[in-house]
C-alpha positions in Angstrom: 21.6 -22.3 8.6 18.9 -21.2 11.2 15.9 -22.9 9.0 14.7 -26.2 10.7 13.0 -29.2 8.9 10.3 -29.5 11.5 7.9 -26.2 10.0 5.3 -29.2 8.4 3.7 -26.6 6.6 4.1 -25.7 2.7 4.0 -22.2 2.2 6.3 -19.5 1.5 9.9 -20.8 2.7 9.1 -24.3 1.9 8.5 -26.9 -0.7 8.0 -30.6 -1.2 8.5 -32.8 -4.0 8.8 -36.7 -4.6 11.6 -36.9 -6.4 14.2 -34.4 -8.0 13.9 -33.0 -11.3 16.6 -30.6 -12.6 13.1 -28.1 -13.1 13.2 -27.8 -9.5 16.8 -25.2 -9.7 13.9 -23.1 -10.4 12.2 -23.5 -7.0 16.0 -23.2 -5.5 16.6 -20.1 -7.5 12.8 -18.2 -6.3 14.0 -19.1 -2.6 17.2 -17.6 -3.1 15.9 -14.3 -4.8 12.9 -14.2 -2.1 13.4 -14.8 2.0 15.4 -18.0 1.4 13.3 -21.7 2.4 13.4 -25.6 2.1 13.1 -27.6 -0.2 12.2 -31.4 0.6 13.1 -34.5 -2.2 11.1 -37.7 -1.3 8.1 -35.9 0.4 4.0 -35.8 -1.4 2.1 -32.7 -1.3 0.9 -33.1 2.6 4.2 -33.2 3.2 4.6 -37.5 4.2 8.0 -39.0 3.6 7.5 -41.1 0.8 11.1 -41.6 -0.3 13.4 -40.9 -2.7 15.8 -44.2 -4.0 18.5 -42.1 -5.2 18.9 -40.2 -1.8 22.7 -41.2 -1.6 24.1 -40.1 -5.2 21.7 -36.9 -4.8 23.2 -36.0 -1.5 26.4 -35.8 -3.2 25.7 -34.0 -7.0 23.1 -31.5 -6.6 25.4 -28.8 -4.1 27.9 -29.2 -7.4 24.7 -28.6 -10.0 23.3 -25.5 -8.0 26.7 -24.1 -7.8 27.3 -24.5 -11.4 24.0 -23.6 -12.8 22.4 -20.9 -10.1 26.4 -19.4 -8.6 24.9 -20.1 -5.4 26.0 -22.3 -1.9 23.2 -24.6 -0.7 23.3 -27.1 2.2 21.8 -30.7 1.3 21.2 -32.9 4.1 19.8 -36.3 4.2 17.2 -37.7 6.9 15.8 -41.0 7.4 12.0 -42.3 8.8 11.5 -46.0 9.3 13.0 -47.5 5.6 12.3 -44.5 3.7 14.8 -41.6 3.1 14.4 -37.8 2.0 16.8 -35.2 1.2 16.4 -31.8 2.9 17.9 -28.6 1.1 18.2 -25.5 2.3 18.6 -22.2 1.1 19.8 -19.2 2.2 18.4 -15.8 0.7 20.9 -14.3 -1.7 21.7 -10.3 -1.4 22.4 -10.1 -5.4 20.2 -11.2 -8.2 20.4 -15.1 -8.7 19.3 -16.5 -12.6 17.9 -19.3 -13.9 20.0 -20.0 -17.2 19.0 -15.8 -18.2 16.0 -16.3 -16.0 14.9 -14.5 -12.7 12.5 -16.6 -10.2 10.9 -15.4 -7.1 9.1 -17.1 -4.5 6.0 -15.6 -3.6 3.3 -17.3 -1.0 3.5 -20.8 -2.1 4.3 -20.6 -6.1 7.3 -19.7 -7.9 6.7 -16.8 -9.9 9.0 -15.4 -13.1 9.8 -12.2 -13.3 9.5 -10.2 -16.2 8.8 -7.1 -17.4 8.6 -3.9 -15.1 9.0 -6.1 -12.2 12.2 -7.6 -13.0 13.5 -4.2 -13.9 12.4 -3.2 -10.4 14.0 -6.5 -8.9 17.1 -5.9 -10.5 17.5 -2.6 -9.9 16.6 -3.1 -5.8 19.0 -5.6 -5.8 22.3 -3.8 -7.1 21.5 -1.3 -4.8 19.5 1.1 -6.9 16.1 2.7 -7.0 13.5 2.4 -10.5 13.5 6.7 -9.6 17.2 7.0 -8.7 18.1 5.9 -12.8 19.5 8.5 -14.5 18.4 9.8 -17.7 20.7 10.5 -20.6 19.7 13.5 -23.4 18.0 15.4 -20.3 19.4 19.2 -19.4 18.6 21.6 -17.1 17.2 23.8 -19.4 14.6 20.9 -20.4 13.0 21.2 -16.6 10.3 23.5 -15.9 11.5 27.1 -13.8 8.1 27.3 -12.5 8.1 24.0 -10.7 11.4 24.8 -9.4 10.0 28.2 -7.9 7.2 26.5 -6.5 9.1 23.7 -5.0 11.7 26.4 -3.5 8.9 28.5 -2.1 6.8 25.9 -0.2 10.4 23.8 1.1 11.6 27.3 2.6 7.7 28.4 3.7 7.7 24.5 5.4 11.1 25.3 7.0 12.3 21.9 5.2 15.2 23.9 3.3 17.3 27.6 4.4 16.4 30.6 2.3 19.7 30.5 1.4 18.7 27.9 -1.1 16.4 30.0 -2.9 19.4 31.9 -4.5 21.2 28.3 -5.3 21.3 27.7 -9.2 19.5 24.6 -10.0 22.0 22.6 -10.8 22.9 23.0 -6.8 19.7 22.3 -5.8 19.2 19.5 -7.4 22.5 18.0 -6.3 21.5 18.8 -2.9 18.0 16.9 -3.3 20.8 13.7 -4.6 18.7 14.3 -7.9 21.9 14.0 -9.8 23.8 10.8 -11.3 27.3 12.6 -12.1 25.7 15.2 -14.9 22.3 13.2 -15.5 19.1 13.7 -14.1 17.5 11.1 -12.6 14.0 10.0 -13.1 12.6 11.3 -10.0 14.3 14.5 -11.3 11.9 14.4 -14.2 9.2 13.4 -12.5 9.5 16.5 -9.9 10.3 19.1 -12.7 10.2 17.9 -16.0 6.7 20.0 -17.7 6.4 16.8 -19.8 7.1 13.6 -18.0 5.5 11.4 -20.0 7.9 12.0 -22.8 10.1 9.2 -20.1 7.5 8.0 -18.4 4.0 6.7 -19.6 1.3 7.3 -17.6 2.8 10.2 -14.7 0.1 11.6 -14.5 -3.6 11.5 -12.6 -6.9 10.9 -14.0 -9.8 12.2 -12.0 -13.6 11.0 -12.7 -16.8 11.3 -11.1 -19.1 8.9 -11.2 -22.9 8.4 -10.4 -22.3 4.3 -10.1 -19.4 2.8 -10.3 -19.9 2.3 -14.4 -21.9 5.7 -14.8 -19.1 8.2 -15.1 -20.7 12.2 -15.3 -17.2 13.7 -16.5 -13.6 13.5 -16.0 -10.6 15.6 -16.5 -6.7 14.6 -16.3 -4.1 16.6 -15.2 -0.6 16.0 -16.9 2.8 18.3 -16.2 5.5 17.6 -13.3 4.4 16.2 -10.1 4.7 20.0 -8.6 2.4 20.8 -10.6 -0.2 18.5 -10.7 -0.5 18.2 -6.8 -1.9 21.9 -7.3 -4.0 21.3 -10.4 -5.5 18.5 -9.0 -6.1 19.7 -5.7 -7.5 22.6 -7.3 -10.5 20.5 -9.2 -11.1 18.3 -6.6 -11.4 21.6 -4.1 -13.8 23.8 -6.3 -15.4 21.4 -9.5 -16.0 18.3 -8.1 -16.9 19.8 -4.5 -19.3 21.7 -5.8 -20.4 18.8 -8.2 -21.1 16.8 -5.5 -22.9 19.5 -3.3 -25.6 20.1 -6.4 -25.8 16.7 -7.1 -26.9 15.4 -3.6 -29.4 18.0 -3.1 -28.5 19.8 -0.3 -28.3 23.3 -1.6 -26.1 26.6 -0.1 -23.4 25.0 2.6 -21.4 26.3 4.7 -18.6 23.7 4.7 -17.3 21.2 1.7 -18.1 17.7 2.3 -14.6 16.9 2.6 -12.1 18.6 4.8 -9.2 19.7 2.3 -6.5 18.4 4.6 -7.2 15.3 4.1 -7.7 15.6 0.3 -4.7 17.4 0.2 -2.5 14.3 2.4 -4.6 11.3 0.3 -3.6 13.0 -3.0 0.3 13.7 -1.9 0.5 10.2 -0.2 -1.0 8.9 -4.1 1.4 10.9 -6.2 4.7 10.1 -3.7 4.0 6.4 -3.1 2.8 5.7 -6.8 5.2 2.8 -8.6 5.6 5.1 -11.4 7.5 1.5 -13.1 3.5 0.7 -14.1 2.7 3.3 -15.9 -0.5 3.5 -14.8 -2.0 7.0 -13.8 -2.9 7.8 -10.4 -7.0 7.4 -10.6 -9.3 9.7 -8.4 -12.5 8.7 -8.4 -15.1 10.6 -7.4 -18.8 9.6 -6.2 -21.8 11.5 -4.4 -20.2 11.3 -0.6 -16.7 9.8 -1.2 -13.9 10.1 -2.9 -11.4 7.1 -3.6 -7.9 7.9 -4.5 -5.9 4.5 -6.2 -2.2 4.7 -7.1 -0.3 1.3 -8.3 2.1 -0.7 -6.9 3.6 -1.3 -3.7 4.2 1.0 -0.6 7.5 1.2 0.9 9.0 0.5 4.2 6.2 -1.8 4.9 4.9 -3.0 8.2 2.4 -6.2 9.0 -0.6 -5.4 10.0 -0.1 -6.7 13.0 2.6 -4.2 13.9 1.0 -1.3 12.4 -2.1 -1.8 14.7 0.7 -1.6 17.7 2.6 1.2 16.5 -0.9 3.0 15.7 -4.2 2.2 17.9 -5.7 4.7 16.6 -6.6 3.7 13.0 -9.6 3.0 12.4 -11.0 -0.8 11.0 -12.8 -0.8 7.9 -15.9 -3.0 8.5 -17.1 -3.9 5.5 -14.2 -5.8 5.5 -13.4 -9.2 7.0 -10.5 -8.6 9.9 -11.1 -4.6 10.0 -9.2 -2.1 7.9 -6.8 -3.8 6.1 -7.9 -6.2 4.0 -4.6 -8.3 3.4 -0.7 -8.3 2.7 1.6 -5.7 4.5 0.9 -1.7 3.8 3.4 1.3 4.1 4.9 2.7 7.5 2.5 5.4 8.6 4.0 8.7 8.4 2.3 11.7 10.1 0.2 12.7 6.7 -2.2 9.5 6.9 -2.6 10.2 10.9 -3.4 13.7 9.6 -6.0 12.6 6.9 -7.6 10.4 9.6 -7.6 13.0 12.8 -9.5 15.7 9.7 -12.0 13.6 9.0 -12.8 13.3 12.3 -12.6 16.8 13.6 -14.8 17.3 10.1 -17.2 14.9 11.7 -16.9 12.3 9.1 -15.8 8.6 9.1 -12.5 7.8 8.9 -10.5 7.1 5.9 -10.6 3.2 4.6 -7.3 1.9 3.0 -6.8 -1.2 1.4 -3.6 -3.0 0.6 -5.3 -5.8 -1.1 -4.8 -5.6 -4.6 -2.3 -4.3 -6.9 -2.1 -0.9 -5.4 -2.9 1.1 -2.6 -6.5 2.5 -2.0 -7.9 5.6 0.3 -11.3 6.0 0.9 -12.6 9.6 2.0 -16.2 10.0 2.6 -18.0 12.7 3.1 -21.2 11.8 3.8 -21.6 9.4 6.4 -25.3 8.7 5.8 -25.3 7.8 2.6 -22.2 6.0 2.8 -23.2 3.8 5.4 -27.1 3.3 4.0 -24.9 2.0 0.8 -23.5 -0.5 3.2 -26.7 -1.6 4.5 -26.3 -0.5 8.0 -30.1 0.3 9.5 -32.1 3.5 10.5 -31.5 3.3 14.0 -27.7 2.1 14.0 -27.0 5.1 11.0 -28.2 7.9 13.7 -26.4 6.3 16.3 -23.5 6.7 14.5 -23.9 10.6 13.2 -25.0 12.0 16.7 -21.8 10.2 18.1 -20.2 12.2 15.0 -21.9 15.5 16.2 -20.9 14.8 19.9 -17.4 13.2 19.7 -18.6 11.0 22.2 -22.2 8.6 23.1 -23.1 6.8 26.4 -25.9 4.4 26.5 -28.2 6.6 28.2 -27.9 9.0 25.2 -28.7 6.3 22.7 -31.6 5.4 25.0 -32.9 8.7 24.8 -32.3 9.4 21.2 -33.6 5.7 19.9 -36.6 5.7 23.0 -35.4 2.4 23.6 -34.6 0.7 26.5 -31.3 0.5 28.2 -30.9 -3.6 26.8 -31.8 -3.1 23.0 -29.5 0.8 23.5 -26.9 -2.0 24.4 -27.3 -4.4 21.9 -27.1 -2.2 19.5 -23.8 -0.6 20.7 -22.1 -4.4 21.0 -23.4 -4.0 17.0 -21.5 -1.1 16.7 -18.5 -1.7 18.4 -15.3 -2.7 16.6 -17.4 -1.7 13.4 -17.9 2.3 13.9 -17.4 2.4 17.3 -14.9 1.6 20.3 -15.7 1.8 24.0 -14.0 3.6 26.6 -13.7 2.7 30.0 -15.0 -0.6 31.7 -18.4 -1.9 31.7 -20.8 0.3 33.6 -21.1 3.9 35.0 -18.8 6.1 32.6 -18.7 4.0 29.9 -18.9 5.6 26.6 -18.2 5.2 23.0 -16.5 7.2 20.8 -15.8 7.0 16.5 -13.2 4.1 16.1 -9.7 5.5 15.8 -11.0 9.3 16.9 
């Protein structure tokens, strides 16, 4: 055991109670299904020893009545402060699924939570060592799949250099062996997901709804694109590229351009990063919603490989903070490791002279903000005249110095300053020390 008994703090690996109910297996069982923890017998909320009289007969039933009730090993020790004595057990995390008399419990923060549902599906399924997409389905063929989807998915692995094009003469069955598609003879779900022309016949809700929306409740029109994942990355790209880009372009006025307000990498990148990291186990559509100068793409559940925020911001400097936001970008929890298509989406917006994308982790799904119009996106955040041009000429140049803003703003060198410290760490991040060849640039450009 490498937990310790000093962490004073109740939280996510530990737990105090005043005296033992057999209830509290419950508690034993979330930290066993979750990162492991303590749990403390003779201790109030705050965490004082206030006793427990039956310390000594505890100490020696309850490691028989976990064993027998959860299968599990845990380690009961007992302490002493002044007169009063407390019972300390610890838990180890458990690699397998650990019940509850039939039911699952997870720690999670500082509750115990039960899992049911779609989530102990999941949770069982992670824990034997399986995947919710790597189930196979029975009553599926090959035939059922679409050949189109298959074609298309061939042509664009070989044309990405991803697969030989040898494998464009394999038969499908090969290929999807290859792609580990396969269970024995049965198709997996991601198998149906990829290739299947009707998916929702075994999964409710693969597919993407895509509104646009004066307000946030005034919605113009919306369409919804159903068919295999193949194919609705195209469809949907496809409407977001021609009928709400041009949507948006009438709508906001600014007649004949010569550029879409939105550079189609990065709608492209948001759109694949929805439909890949989606937990298709909700079966709840991807949602694209569309407004006059952004577009926000939403797809449920959680990411994975996850980092901390912390760490991310190491591995990745560059992304931006969302500041309309407290502590930047991220507004909570732990996100997905950053593959090379969200540092794509964010280096397109900037060589499109937009803002960077805003993500958000802090609900029950994953959110990416594109916006292409900085103006109005950041008079809808309330940011002033002066400190809204500031930020679009620095768009324009790439870069601004305080001499620029002085000249631009006709203000003097002091408020030019003040209002870059207002700037900075919100829209902007300096370069260079204080002084001569200073200069600011778009945060995370």
């Amino acid at each position: 055991m490498k937990r310790k008994a000093s962490n004073l703090e109740e939280k996510q690996d530990i737990e105090w109670k005043g005296s033992w109910r057999d209830e509290y297996l419950k508690w034993i069982c979330g930290f066993a299904n979750a990162e492991g923890g303590i749990l403390f017998i003779g201790k109030d909320d705050r965490g004082n020893v206030i006793g427990v009289t039956n310390a000594p007969t505890l100490l020696e039933n309850l490691p028989n009545k976990v064993r027998s009730v959860l299968g599990i090993v845990v380690e009961v020790n007992f302490h002493e402060e002044g007169s009063k004595s407390y019972l300390e057990i610890l838990v180890e995390p458990y690699p397998y699924p650990v019940s509850y008399k039939g039911r699952y419990f997870v720690r999670s923060g500082s509750t115990n939570q039960e899992l049911k549902g779609s989530a102990l599906n999941k949770f069982l399924l992670e824990r034997t060592g399986k995947k919710w997409d790597g189930v196979p389905v029975p009553s599926v063929s090959f035939s059922d799949l679409s050949g189109t989807a298959l074609k298309r998915y061939r042509e664009k692995a070989v044309k990405s250099n991803r697969i030989p094009k040898e494998v464009l003469d394999d038969s499908d069955e090969i290929l999807l062996r290859n792609l580990r598609l396969l269970e024995k003879d049965l198709l997996k779900r991601a198998a149906i997901l990829l290739f299947h022309p009707d998916p929702e016949k075994y999964i409710p809700g693969a597919y993407v709804k895509i509104g646009f929306f004066k307000t946030d409740d005034d919605l113009v029109f919306q369409d919804e694109v159903h068919g295999s994942l193949i194919d609705q990355v195209e469809k949907a790209f496809d409407l977001l590229r021609t009928k709400y880009s041009a949507y948006m372009i009438e709508y906001s006025g600014t007649g004949r351009v010569e550029k879409s307000l939105f550079p189609e990498e990065a709608l492209r990148e948001a759109l694949l990063n929805a439909l890949a990291h989606k937990d298709y186990s909700a079966h709840v559509p991807v949602q694209i919603s569309v407004y006059p100068g952004q577009i926000v793409f939403w797809n449920a559940g959680e990411l994975p490989d996850k980092l901390t925020v912390d760490s991310l911001r190491l591995k990745h400097p560059s992304i931006p903070y969302n500041p309309d936001v407290a502590n930047g970008l991220f507004r909570s929890g732990d996100i997905e490791s950053w593959g090379r298509g969200t540092i794509k989406m964010i280096k397109a917006c900037i060589k499109h002279q937009l803002l960077p994308p805003a993500f958000d982790a802090s609900g029950s799904g994953f959110q990416v903000n594109i916006i292409g119009d900085p103006k109005l996106y950041l008079e809808s955040r309330g940011v002033n005249e002066v400190l809204i041009t500031i930020v679009l000429e620095t768009l324009a140049q790439g870069k601004i110095t305080n001499k620029h803003v002085q000249e631009v703003c006709s203000v003097s060198k002091a408020t030019a300053t003040r209002y870059l410290d207002e700037l900075e760490d919100r829209y902007l991040e300096r370069v260079g020390a204080t002084g001569r060849g200073t200069y600011y640039v778009i945060k995370g450009s």
